[in-house]
N, C-alpha and C positions, 0 to 999 in steps of 0.2 A: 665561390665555395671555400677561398682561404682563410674567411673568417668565420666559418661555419663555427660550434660550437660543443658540436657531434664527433666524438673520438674516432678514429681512423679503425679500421677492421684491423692493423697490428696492434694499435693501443688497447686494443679490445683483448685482442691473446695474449698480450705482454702482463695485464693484470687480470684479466678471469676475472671479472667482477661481473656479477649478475647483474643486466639490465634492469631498468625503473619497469616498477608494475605497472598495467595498464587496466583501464575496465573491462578489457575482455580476457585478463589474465585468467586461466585455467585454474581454479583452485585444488589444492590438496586433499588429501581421502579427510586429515586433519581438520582443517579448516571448513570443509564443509560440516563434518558434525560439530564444528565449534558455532557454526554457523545457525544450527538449529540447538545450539545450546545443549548438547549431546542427549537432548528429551526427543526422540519418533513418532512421530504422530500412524495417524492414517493419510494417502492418500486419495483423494477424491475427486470426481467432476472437474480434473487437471490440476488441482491444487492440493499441498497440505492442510491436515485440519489436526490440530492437537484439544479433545474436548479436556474437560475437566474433570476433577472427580473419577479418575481410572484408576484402576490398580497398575503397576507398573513392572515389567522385568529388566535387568541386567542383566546386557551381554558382555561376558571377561575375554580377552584373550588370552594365549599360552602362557603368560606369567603371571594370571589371577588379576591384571589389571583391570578397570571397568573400560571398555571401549564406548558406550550408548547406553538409554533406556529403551524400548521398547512400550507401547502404551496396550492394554488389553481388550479387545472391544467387547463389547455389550450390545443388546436387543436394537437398541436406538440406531446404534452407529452400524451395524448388519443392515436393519432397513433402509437407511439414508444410502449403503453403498450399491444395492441390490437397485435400489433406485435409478441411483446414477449410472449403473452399467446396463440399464435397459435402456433408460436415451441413447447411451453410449452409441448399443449398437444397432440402434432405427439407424442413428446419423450414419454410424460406420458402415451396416448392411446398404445403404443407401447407392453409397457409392462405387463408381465401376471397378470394374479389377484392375486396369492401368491404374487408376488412380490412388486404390488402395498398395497398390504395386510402389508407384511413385513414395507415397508417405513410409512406407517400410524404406526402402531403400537408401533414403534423407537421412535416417537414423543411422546407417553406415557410416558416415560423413562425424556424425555427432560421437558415434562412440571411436572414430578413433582421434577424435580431436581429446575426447576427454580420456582416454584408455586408461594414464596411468591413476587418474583419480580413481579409476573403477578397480583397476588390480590392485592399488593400495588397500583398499575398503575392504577387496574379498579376503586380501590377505590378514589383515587386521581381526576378519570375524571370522578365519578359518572356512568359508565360505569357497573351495577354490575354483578359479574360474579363469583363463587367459582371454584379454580383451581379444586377441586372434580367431580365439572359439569361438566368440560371439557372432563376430565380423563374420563367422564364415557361415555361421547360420543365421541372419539377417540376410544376407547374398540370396541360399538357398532357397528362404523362406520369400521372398520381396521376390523371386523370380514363379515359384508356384504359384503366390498371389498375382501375378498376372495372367497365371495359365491356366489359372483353375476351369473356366467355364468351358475353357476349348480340348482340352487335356482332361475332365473330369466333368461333361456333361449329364445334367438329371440328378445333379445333387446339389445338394442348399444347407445354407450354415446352421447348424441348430439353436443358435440365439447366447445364449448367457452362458458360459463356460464358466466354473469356479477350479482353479488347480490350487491343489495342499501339495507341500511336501514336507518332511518331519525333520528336526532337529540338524540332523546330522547328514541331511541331503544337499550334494554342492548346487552353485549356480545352474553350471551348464546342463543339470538333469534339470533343473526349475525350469528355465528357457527352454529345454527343447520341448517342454508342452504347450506355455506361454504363446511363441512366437508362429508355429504351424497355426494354433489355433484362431490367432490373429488375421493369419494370412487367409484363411476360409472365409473371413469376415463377422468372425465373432466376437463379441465383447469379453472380456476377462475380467473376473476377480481372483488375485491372487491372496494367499494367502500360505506365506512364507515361514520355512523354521525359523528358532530364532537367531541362527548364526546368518541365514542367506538373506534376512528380514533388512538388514540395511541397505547392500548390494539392489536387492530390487526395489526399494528406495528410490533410490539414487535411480539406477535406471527407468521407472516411469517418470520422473519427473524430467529429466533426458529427452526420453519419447516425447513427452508431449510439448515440451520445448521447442520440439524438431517439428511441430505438427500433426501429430495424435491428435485424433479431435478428444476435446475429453471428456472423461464417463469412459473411451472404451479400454482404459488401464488403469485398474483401482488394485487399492494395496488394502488388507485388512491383517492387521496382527494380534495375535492371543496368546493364549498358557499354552493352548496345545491343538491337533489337528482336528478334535473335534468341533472344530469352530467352521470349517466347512460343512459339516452337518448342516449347521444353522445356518449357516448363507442358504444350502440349496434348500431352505425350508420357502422360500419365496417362489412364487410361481412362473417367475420369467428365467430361471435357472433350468436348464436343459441338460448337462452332463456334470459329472466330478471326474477330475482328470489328478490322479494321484501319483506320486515320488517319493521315494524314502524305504526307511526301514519295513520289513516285515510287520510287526506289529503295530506300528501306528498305523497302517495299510488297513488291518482287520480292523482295527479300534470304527475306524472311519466308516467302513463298510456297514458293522454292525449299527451307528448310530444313524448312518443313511438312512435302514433301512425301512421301505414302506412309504417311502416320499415318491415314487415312482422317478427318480432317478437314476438312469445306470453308472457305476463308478467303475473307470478305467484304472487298474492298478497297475504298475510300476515298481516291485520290490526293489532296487538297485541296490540299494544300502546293506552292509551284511550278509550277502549271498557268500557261499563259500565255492570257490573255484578251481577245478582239476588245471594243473601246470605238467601237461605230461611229455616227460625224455624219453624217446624210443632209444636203442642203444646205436640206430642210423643217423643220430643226429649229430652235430657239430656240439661236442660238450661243453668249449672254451663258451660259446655264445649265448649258449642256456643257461650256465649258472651265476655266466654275467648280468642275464634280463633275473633272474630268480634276486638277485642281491640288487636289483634297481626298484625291485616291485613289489619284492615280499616282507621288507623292514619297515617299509615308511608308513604312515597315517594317510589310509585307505579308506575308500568305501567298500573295497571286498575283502575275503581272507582267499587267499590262496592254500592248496592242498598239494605237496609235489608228490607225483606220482612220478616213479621210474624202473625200466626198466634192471631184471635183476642180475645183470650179464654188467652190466655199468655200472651199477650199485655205489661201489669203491670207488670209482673213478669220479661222480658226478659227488660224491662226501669229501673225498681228499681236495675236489676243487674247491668244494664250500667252505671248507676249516681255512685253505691261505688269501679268498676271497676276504670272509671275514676275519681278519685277522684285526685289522685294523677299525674296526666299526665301534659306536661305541656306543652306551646304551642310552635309549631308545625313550623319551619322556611318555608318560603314563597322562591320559585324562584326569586320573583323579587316584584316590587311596584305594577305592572300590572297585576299579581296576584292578589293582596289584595283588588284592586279594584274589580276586579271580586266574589270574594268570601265575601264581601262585599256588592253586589249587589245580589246575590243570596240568603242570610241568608234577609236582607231585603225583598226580594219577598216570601219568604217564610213564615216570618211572616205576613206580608198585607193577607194570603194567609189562613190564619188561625193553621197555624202550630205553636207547641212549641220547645224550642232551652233546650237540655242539654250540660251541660256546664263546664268543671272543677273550671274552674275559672275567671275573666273578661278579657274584650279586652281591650289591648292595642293598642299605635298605632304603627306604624311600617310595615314590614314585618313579623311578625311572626302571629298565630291566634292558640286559644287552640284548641283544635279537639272538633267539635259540631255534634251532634246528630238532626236531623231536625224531630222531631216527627209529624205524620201525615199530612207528604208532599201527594200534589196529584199526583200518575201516570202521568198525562200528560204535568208536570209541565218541563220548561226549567232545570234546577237544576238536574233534577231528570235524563230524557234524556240524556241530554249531562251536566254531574255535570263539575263545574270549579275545576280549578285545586287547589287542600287545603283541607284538613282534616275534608270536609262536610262528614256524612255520612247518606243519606235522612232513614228515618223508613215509610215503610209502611204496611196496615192489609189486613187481606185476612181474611177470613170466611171456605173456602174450598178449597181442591187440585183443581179445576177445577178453582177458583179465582186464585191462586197461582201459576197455569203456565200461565194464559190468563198476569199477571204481570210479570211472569221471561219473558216472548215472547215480553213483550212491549217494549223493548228498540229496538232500529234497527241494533243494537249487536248483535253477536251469538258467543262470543270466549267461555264464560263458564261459571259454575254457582255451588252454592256449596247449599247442602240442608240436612239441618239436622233432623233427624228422627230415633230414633230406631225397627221402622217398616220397615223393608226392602219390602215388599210388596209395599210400598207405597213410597220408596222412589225409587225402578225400576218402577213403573208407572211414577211416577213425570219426572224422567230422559229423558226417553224414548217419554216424551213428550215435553219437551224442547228444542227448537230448537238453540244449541249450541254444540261446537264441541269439548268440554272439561266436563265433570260433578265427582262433588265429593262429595261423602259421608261421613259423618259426619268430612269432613277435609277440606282443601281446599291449592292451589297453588301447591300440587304435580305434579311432573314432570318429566317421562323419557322419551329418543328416544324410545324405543320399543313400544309405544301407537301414533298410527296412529290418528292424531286432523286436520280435517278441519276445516277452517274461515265458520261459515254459516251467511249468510244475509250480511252486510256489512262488517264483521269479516275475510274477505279475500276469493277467488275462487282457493287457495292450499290445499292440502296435508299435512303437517309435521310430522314425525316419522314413525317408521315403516316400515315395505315392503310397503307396501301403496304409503308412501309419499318419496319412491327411483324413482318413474315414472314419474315425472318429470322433470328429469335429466339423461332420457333414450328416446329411439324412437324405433319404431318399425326394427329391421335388414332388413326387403326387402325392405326399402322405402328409398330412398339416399334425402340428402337436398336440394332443388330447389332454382333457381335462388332468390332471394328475390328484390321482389319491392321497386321503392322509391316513397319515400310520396309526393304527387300531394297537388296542390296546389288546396282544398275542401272546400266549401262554405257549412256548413256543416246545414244550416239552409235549402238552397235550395233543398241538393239530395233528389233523388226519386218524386221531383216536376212532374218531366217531365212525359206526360202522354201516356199512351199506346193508339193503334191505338182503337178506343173506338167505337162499332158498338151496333147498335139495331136494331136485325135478321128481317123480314121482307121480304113478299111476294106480289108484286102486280104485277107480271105479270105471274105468272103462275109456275115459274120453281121451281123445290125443292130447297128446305134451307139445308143447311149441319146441321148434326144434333147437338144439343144444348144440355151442360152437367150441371150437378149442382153441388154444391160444397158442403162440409158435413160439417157442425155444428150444435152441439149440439143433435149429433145422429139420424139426419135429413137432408136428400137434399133438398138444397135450392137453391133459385138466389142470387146474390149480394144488399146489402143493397142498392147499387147503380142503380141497374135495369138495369146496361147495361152489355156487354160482350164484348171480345177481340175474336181475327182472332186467329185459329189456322192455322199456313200451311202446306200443303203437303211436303213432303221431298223433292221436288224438288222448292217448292218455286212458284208454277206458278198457284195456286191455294188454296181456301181456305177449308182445310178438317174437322173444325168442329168451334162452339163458345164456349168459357167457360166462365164462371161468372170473371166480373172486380172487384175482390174483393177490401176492404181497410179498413183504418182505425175503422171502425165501425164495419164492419165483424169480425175485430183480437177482439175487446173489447167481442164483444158473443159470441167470440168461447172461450175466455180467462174467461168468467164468466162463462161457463159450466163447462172448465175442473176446475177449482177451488175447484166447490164442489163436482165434481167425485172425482177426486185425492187422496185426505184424508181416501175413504171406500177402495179405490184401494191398497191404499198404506198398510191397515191393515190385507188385505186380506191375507190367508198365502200363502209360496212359491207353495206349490202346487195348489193351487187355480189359483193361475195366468199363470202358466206352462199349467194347462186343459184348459185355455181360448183361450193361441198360439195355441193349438195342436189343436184345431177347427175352429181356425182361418185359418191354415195350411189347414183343412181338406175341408175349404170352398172355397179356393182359389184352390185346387187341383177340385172341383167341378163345379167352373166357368172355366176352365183353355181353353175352346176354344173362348168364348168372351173376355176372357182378354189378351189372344197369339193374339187373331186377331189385339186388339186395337194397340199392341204393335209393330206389324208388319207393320199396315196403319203409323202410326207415326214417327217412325222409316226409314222404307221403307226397313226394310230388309227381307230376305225368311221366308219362315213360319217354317224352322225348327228352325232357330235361335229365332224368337220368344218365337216358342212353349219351346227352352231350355231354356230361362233366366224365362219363368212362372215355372219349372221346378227347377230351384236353388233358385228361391223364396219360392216356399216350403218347399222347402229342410231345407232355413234360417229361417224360422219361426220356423220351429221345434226343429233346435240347439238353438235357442233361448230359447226356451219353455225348452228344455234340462237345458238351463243355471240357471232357474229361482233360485233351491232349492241346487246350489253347491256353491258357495263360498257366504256364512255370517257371515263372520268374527269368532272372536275366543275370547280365553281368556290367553292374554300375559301374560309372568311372572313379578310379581308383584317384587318387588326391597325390597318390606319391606314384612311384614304381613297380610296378606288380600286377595283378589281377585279382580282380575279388569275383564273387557267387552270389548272388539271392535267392534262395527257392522257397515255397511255399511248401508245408507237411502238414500235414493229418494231426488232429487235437488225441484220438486215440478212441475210447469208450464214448459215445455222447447219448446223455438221455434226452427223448424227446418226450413233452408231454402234448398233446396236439391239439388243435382248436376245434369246436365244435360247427363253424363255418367250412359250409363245403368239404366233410370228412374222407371223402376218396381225396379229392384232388387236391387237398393240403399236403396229404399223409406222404404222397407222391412226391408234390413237389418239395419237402422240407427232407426227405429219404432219398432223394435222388442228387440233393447239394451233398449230406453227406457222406454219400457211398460214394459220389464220384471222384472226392479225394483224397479216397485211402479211409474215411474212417468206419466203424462196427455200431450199431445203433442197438439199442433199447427204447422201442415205443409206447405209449400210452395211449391208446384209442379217443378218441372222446367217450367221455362217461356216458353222455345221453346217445350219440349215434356210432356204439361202436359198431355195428354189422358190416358195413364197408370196409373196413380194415379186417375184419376178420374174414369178410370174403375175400381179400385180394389176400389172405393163408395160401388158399389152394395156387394162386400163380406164383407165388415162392417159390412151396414146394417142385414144383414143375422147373423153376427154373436153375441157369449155373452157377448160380450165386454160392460162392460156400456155406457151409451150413452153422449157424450160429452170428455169421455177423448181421444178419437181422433177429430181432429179436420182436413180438408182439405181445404187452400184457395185459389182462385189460383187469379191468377192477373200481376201487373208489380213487379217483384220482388224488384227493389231499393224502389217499391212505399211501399211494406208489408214489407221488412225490415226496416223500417224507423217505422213504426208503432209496430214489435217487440220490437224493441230495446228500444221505449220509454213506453211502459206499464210496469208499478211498480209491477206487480205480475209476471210476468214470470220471471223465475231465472236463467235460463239459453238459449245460443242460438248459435247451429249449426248452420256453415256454408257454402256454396259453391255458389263462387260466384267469383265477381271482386274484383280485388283489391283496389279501392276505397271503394265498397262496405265494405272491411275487415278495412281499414282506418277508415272506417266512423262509424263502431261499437266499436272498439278499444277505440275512441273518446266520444263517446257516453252513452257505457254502465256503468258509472263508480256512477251514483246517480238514485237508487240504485245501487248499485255492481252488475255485473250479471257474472257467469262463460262462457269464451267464447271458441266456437272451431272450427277458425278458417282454411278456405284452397282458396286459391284464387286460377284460374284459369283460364291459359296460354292464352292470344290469343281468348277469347271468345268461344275456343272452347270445352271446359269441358275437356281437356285434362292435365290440368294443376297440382295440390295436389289430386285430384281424385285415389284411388288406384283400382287394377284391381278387381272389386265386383265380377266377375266369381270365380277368382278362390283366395279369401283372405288367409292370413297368419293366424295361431292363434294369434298371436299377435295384429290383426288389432281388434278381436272381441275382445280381454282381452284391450285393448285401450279403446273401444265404451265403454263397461262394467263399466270402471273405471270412464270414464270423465259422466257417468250420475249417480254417488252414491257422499254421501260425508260421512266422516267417523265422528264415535262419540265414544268416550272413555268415562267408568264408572270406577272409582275408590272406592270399597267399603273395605277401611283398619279395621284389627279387632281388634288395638291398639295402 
């Protein structure tokens, strides 16, 4: 070895000269788009494909440089990928969960050999993402993907997944829908803003490097998010899984809709978030994270909220904080403008500005402080984008959530306080789907975070948020609808055949029902009523109340203020209420078999059997109340955290004409059991059954108002659901314009939807069999009426 020729490991220190490249040299974020000539194609069937004849974007960095093009797709090149992610995932669905387990896993290996390739790239397109984060959700996800069948039996991949996210949405929101969805065994098409559009790039072609089989990671890039639209216009496309800003969210939604698609939303981007100091808190530590979190180029705005006993204290900190900070570069001119006009309105406004230092002109602005902004103030709501940080006071915890709840946000909110006591009441009352104690912007997959209020109608992390990227196993995919062409102003104009009962010649009147709101039978605000018919049609066998829009608003102002005692009530409180409710229905059960029979027209045992499993369902129900409330995941650092599941709040239900006792039942008894207030919708053709199970209401201890029954033209009461701003959510079973037309509709406010159209008019259609359901179908109803909320309380 004395002739060796290879420098000694001192010679190596003494000069620091980089070793000779090798063919397995790691390339540069640099070098690989030098490598593709900084033109992006699409990825495909495991390969890049750059066509010709594309219109093209440029993505700049923070100094107006061009980093890459981006290429635009078109008709052709959606079909060729849609293609390719249905082979994708025959091959992928094929294989077992170890095995898909395995192939996730591998890519752990790859991304951190490659990491710093990949952090240079996010860094370069403002994309931000730490190769750590990913690693650690690959880990999470490669270990679900092996548990899935055994941990998560009776559910199956839903096939083609398309996930968008908009512009200005980082990696690791992209990835966290990506990579669960994967791990379920579903195929992906992504389709990337245009900042995150290279990063995930790079990473399929990564994956399938690593042994992705491929087809099932395809990349599609465009102008904008409505290009998911157009992928899930393909019939092997099963969900849209959305990220990013509020408005590109709706945009997407609305061009979905009518494709019989459900789209997962995800607002992350933009959300404005309560930062609130009790005056229990450690001040030095809060205005320390406030000046870590509230300056820099975000996906949120934060709001500080503080207490008014500290006021002085937690400003005097922020002025020698900032003292040295300096200002803050701007996106663009049209920024400056905006944050410009808002530091204006907020002085007219009576507020004071702290300040490091003066304004220049330019794009750039030092980070201001807006001392005693008002709550309801534009700035404050919806802050522009720039290093504003509005301050407002509270007086007490009951001010101080009525302020974190005021924004139309719900992603998440940080509250500082060394009273624990007081900072799980605070939590627990804040209607957001992220909370952190004495920290804030923690984040793993294992913590299940719903979007609450306009902050998105998904899932993410957790067992929790793997189901929507699963279906129930006995339910196979149905044809899906195409979108008609809907005058979306006009549906449910059309009026039902509209009678008032009447006697002047002697003969009997069929008899006349009323409809329940506000824990009282009533007639319609209308005074008139609709034809029931006899099951043959040749006759009229009873009237019901022509409800509408003014009936939905009082049955919507009763359940409002039930809902809130209902919801605090404990699990077993609410369990004794079904199991009476059960015990009342088993009580009336020969006037309600009858009604069921006349309406129906079938024999009386078949009757008397579905009053029979309507019992039955109330009581699993009542069962269900006090078993699954979440837990306490493991924390990644020092501390403890929370998961629990809560109540969506108002939900309309519109009901199926399949089986109308024992749907009504069972779809009423998912949501009463966890905490929420209903507003129902009868079936149009068989309401009798619902309006006979009125009288066991009545009777029962249910408070009065959190059920609500209307009955009427259903496009006419869907249309009045869907546009009342307090119901948050709304089941459905109906037509497929019908599902179009909520799709379209529901998106200001956001409402979670759950949609099922059906076949032919004839209730035959997404309806599954209510006699004899799967568990899976009741773990479904359970899940789409909770939304989940994480407490992170770290103890260093």
């Amino acid at each position: 070895m004395a002739d060796s020729t290879n420098p000694t490991v001192y010679e190596i220190f003494q000069s620091m000269e980089q070793g000779p490249a090798t063919a397995t040299s790691i390339p540069t974020a640099q070098a690989w788009l030098d490598r593709h000539s900084r033109s992006l194609g699409f990825f495909m069937d495991g390969k890049f494909i750059l066509p010709a004849d594309r219109r093209s974007l440029s993505l700049t960095d923070s100094k107006g440089g061009v980093v890459c093009s981006t290429v635009c797709a078109e008709d052709a090149d959606v079909s060729q990928c849609a293609s390719s992610a249905a082979a994708g995932w025959k091959s992928w669905s094929s294989l077992s969960c170890s095995q898909r387990a395995k192939a996730l896993l591998r890519l752990v290996g790859v991304l951190g050999l490659h990491g710093q390739c990949v952090s240079e790239l996010c860094a370069l397109c403002e994309a931000s993402c730490s190769p750590a984060a990913l690693v650690r959700l690959l880990q999470y996800y490669s270990s679900w993907a092996q548990l899935r069948d055994t941990l998560i039996p009776g559910w199956t991949p839903v096939g083609v997944v398309v996930v968008v996210s908009s512009h200005d949405c980082s990696l690791y929101s992209l990835m966290l829908k990506v990579l669960p969805a994967l791990a379920m065994g579903n195929s992906v098409i992504v389709v990337p803003g245009r900042s995150a559009a290279p990063p995930t790039l790079l990473l399929a072609q990564l994956f399938t490097g690593a042994g992705l089989p491929a087809g099932v990671l395809n990349i599609l890039t465009g102008s904008d998010v409505t290009l998911g639209a157009k992928v899930s216009r393909n019939p092997d496309v099963r969900l849209i899984a959305y990220c990013g800003n509020k408005q590109d969210g709706l945009a997407l939604c609305k061009a979905s809709a009518g494709m019989g698609v459900p789209v997962s939303v995800s607002s992350c981007v933009g959300a404005t978030c309560p930062f609130i100091i009790f005056e229990s808190a450690d001040i030095d530590s809060a205005v320390d994270e406030v000046i870590q979190i509230a300056f820099k180029k975000k996906e949120v705005h934060w709001v500080l909220c503080v207490q008014e006993s500290v006021s002085d204290s937690v400003v005097a900190r922020l002025k020698l904080r900032m003292a040295n900070i300096k200002s803050v570069p701007l996106s663009s001119d049209a920024d400056r403008v905006l944050v410009d006009a808002a530091v204006q309105e907020a002085l007219q406004q009576g507020a004071t500005l702290v300040q490091p230092c003066g304004v220049s002109p330019g794009a750039r602005y030092p980070p201001t402080v807006l001392c005693g902004a008002a709550p309801s103030s534009p700035y404050v709501v919806t802050p522009p984008p720039g290093p504003l940080l509005p301050l407002l006071m509270f007086r007490s915890n009951t001010e101080a959530v009525l302020l974190g709840n005021h924004s139309p946000h719900g992603h998440a909110a940080s509250i500082w306080t060394e009273d624990l006591t007081l900072a799980l009441e605070t939590a627990k009352s804040l209607s957001v789907g992220s909370v952190w104690v004495n920290s804030s912007s923690v984040s793993d997959p294992c913590f299940p975070v719903s979007g609450h209020k306009d902050s998105g109608t998904g899932t993410d992390g957790g067992q929790e948020g793997l189901y929507q990227f699963l279906r129930p196993s006995f339910s196979s995919p149905l044809p899906r609808p195409s979108p008609v062409s809907l005058e979306y102003s006009k549906f449910g104009t059309e009026a039902a055949q509209v009678v008032i009962p009447d006697s002047t010649d002697g003969a009997s009147i069929p008899q006349s029902y009323p409809q329940f709101v506000g824990g009282k039978a009533c007639k319609s605000m209308s005074g008139c009523s609709v034809t029931v018919q006899a099951p043959g049609g040749d006759s009229v066998l009873a009237f019901c109340p022509d409800g509408g829009r003014k009936d939905v608003r009082n049955a919507v102002e009763t359940a409002i203020k039930v809902q809130p005692g209902w919801m605090k009530k404990s699990p077993s409180a609410r369990a004794q209420s079904l199991y009476s409710l059960a015990k009342g229905l088993e009580s009336r059960r020969k006037e309600v078999s009858a009604s069921v029979g006349a309406q129906l027209g079938v024999p009386a045992e078949e009757a008397d059997r579905e009053v029979e499993l309507s019992v039955g369902r109330l009581n699993v129900w009542a069962a269900y109340c006090d078993k699954v409330q979440g837990g306490s995941p493991p924390m990644t650092q020092s501390g403890a955290a929370l998961s629990f599941p809560e109540p969506l709040g108002v939900v309309g239900i519109v009901l199926p004409d399949n089986a109308p006792l024992l749907s009504m039942v069972t779809v009423l008894g998912a949501a009463i059991a966890t905490g929420n207030a209903v507003v129902m919708v009868p079936s149009q053709r068989f309401p009798l059954p619902a309006l006979a199970f009125v009288q066991v209401l009545q009777s029962s201890d249910l408070p009065a108002g959190l059920v609500n029954i209307i009955t009427g033209n259903r496009d006419q009461l869907t249309v009045a659901l869907a546009n009342h701003s307090v119901i948050k959510a709304i089941w459905y079973w109906g037509s497929a314009q019908g599902c179009q037309y909520l799709q379209h509709t529901c998106t200001s406010p956001l409402k979670t939807l759950r949609l099922s159209w059906q076949q032919g008019g004839e209730g035959r259609g997404a309806a599954p069999d209510w006699a004899q359901p799967h568990p899976s179908l009741l773990e479904d109803l359970w899940r789409n009426a909770v939304q989940w909320k994480s407490v992170w309380i770290p103890t260093a």
